[in-house]
C-alpha positions in Angstrom: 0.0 0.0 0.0 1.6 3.5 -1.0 2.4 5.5 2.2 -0.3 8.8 1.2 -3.1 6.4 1.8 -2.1 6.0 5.4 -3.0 9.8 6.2 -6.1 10.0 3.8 -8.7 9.5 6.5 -6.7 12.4 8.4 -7.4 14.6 5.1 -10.4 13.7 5.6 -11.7 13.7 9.0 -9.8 17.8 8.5 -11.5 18.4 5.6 -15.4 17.6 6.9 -14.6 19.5 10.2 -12.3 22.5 9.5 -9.4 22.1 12.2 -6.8 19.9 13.9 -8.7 20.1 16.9 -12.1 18.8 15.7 -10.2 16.2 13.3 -8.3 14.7 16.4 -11.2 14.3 18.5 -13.1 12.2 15.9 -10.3 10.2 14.9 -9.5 9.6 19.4 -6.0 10.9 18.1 -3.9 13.9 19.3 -4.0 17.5 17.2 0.3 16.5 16.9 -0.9 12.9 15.0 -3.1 14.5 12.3 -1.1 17.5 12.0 1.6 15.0 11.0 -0.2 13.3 8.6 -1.3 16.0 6.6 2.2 17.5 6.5 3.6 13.7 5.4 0.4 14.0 2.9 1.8 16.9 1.7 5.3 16.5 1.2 4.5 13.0 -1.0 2.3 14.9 -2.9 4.7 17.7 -3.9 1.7 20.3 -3.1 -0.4 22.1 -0.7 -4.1 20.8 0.1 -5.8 23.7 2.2 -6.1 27.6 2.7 -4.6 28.1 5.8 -6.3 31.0 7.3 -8.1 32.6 11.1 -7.2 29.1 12.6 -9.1 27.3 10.2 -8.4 24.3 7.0 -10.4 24.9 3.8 -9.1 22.3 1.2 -8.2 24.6 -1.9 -9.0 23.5 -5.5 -6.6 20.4 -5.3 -7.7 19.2 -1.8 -11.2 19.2 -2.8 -10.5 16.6 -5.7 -8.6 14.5 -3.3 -11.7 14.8 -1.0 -14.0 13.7 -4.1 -11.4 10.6 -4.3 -11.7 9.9 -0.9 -15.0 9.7 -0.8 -15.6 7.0 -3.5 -12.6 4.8 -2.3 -13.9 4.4 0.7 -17.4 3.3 -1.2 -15.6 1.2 -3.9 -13.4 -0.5 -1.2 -15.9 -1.4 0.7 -18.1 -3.2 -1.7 -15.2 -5.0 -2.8 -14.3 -6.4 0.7 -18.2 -7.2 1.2 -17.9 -9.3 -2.1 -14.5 -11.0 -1.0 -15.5 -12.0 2.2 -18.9 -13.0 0.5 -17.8 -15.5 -1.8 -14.7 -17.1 -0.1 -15.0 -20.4 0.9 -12.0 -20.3 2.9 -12.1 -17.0 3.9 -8.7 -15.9 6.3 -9.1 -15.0 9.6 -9.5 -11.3 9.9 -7.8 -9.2 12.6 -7.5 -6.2 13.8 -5.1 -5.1 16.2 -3.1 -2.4 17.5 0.4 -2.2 16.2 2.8 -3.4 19.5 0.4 -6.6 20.1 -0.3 -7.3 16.4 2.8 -7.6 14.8 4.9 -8.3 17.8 3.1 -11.3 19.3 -0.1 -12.1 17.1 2.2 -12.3 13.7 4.9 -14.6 15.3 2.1 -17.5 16.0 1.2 -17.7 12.3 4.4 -16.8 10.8 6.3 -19.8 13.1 4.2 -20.6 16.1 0.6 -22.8 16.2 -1.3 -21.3 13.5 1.2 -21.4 11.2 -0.8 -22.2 7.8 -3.9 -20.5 8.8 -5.4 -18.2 6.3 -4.9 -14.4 7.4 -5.8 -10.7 6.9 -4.3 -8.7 9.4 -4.6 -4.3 9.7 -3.2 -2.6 12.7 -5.3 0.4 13.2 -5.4 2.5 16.6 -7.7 1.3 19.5 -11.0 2.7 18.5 -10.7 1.8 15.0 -10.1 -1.8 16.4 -13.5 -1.8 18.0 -15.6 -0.3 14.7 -13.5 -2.8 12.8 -15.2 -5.5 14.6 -18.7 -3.6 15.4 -18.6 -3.4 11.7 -17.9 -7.0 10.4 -14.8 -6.3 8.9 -13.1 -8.3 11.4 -13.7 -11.5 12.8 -11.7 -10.5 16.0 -9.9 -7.3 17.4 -6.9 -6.9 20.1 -6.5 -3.4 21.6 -4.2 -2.1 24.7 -7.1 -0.4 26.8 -10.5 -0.7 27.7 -12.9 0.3 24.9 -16.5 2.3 26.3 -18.8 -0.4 27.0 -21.0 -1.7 23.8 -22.5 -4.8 22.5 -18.6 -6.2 21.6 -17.0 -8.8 24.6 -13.9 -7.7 25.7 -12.3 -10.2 27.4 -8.5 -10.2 29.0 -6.3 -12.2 27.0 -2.7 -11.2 27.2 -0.5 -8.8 29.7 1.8 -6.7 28.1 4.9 -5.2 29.9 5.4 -1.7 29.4 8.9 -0.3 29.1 10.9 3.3 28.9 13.6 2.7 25.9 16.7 5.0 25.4 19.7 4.9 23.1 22.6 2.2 23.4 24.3 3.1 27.0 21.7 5.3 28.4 21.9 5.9 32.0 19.2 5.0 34.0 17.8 7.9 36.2 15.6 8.0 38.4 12.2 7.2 36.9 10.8 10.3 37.9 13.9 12.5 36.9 13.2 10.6 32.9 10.6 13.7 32.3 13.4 15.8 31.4 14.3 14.0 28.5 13.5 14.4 24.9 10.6 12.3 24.0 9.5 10.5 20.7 5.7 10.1 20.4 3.6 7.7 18.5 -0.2 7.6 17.4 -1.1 5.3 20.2 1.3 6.5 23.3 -1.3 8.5 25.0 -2.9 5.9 26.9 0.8 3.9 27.2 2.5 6.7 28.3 -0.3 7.4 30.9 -0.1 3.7 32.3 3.9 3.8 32.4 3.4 7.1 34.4 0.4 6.6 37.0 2.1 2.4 37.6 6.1 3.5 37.7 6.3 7.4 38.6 2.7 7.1 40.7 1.8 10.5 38.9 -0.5 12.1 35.7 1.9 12.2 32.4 3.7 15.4 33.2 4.4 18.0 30.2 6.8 16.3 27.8 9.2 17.7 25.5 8.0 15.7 22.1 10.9 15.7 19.7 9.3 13.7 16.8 6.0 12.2 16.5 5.8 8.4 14.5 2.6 6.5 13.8 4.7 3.2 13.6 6.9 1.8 16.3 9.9 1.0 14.2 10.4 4.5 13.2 10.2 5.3 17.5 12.6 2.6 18.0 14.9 3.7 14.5 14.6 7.3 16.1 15.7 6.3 19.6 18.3 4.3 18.8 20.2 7.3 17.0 19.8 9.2 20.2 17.3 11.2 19.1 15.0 10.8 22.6 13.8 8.4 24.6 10.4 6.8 24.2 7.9 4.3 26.7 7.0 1.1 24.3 5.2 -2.2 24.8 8.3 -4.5 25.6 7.6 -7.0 23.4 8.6 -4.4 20.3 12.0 -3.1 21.8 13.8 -6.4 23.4 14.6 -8.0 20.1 16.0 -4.5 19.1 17.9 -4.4 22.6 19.2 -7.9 22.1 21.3 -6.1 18.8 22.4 -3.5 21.1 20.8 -1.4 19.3 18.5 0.4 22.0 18.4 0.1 26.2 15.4 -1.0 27.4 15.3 1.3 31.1 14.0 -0.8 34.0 13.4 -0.6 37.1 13.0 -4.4 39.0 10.3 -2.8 41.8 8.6 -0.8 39.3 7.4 -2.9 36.3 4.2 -1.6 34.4 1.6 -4.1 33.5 -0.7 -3.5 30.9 -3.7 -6.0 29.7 -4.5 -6.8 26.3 -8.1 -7.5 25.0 -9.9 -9.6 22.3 -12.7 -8.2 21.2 -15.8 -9.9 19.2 -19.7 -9.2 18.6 -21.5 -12.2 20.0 -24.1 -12.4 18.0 -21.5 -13.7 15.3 -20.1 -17.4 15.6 -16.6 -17.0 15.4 -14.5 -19.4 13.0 -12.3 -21.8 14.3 -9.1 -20.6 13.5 -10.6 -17.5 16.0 -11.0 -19.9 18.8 -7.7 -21.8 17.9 -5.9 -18.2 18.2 -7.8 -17.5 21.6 -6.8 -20.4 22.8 -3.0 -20.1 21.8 -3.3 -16.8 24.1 -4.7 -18.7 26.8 -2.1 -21.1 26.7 0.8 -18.4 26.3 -0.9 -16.2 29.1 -0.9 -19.3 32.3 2.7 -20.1 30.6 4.0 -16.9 31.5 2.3 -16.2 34.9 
């Protein structure tokens, strides 16, 4: 998939509300994410897409064809993943999860581990784009990082996740509490992880933070941290085979570990295929293994 599709629904979302702010809040991202987006949107495209003027985004002449384009995609793509799903026999399992459990410990099982074999179609959007995923039928099952408002979908607890601060090779470890005054690299979901990492290690709300550079994927975080470029807080299970090249630290501290639980999510009023129970189960088994 070319890279300007990853920031049209941020074109979007700023196009049918006319600001950051109103964007962010309907996409559950920060005002830094989609400002991002639309400046990465930009650059690829070699041109400006809005009137910048009093505070507010008016697409210009260009932005409002890219808007028209949008628009049918998004009905053309999804007629064609209503027909796909429709007519396969044996249709992959489809899963949405966020980024740091999905390709760090969901991929690994079908790649190498027990469902090795098992037909897939895997999409790592953020947290609330898990759940309408699912809500919508366009996943069989969904795995976010934090508790999604209640609804008709079962959440149910299926993994812990250890949350950890990262730094470049031969960082010193301070003081958690004295880490603050770093240079930090943000990412699209590390709201809610940097707000765990905070209130379980430091015992405190996320303090203001000097953001250096602001990712939606966590290679570029960890690609940025190891070249010194700040210090970030990460799901472990992304930065300890990076830390096992020496090419990050992963900062610790042995009687302050954050803990952070995973959740499946699936509408019960839909069986769910076997290969969803089989991949349930696999977590189960993984989750007792590590208690």
């Amino acid at each position: 998939m070319d890279f300007e599709l990853r920031y049209l629904p941020a074109f979007r979302a700023v196009c049918e509300t006319g600001s950051l702010r109103a964007a962010a809040q309907s996409l559950h991202r920060t005002e830094q994410a989609v400002s991002y987006q639309l400046r990465r949107l930009e650059e690829r495209l070699g041109t400006p897409l809005f009137d910048r003027q009093a505070g507010r985004l008016t697409p210009n002449a260009r932005g409002l064809r890219l808007l028209d384009f949008c628009r049918g995609m998004h009905r053309d793509w999804s007629r064609v993943r209503d027909a796909l799903d429709a007519a396969a026999d044996d249709a992959p399992l489809r899963i949405a999860a966020v980024s740091g459990f999905g390709r760090y410990v969901l991929l690994p099982l079908f790649r190498d581990g027990p469902l090795a074999g098992t037909p897939l179609r895997m999409h790592y959007p953020t947290a609330p784009e898990v759940a309408r995923s699912v809500a919508a039928g366009h996943a069989d099952l969904g795995f976010v990082h934090c508790p999604q408002p209640p609804g008709r979908l079962v959440q149910e607890p299926v993994a812990q996740e250890e949350i950890v601060a990262i730094g470049s090779p031969g960082t010193a470890i301070p003081e958690p509490g004295d880490l603050q005054a770093r240079a930090f690299v943000t990412y699209d979901e590390s709201d809610y992880v940097f707000a765990t990492w905070f209130a379980q290690v430091c015992g405190t709300a996320v303090p203001s933070l000097h953001a250096t550079a602001h990712f939606e994927e966590l290679e570029e975080v960890l690609a940025w941290v190891a070249a010194g470029r700040g210090v970030s807080i990460v799901p472990a299970d992304c930065a300890l085979a990076a830390a096992g090249r020496g090419e990050i630290a992963v900062l610790r501290w042995p009687e302050r570990r954050c803990r952070n639980a995973i959740h499946a999510l699936h509408d019960p009023s839909t069986p769910l295929p076997s290969a969803a129970l089989d991949l349930l189960r696999a977590l189960r088994e993984r989750r007792l293994s590590d208690a």
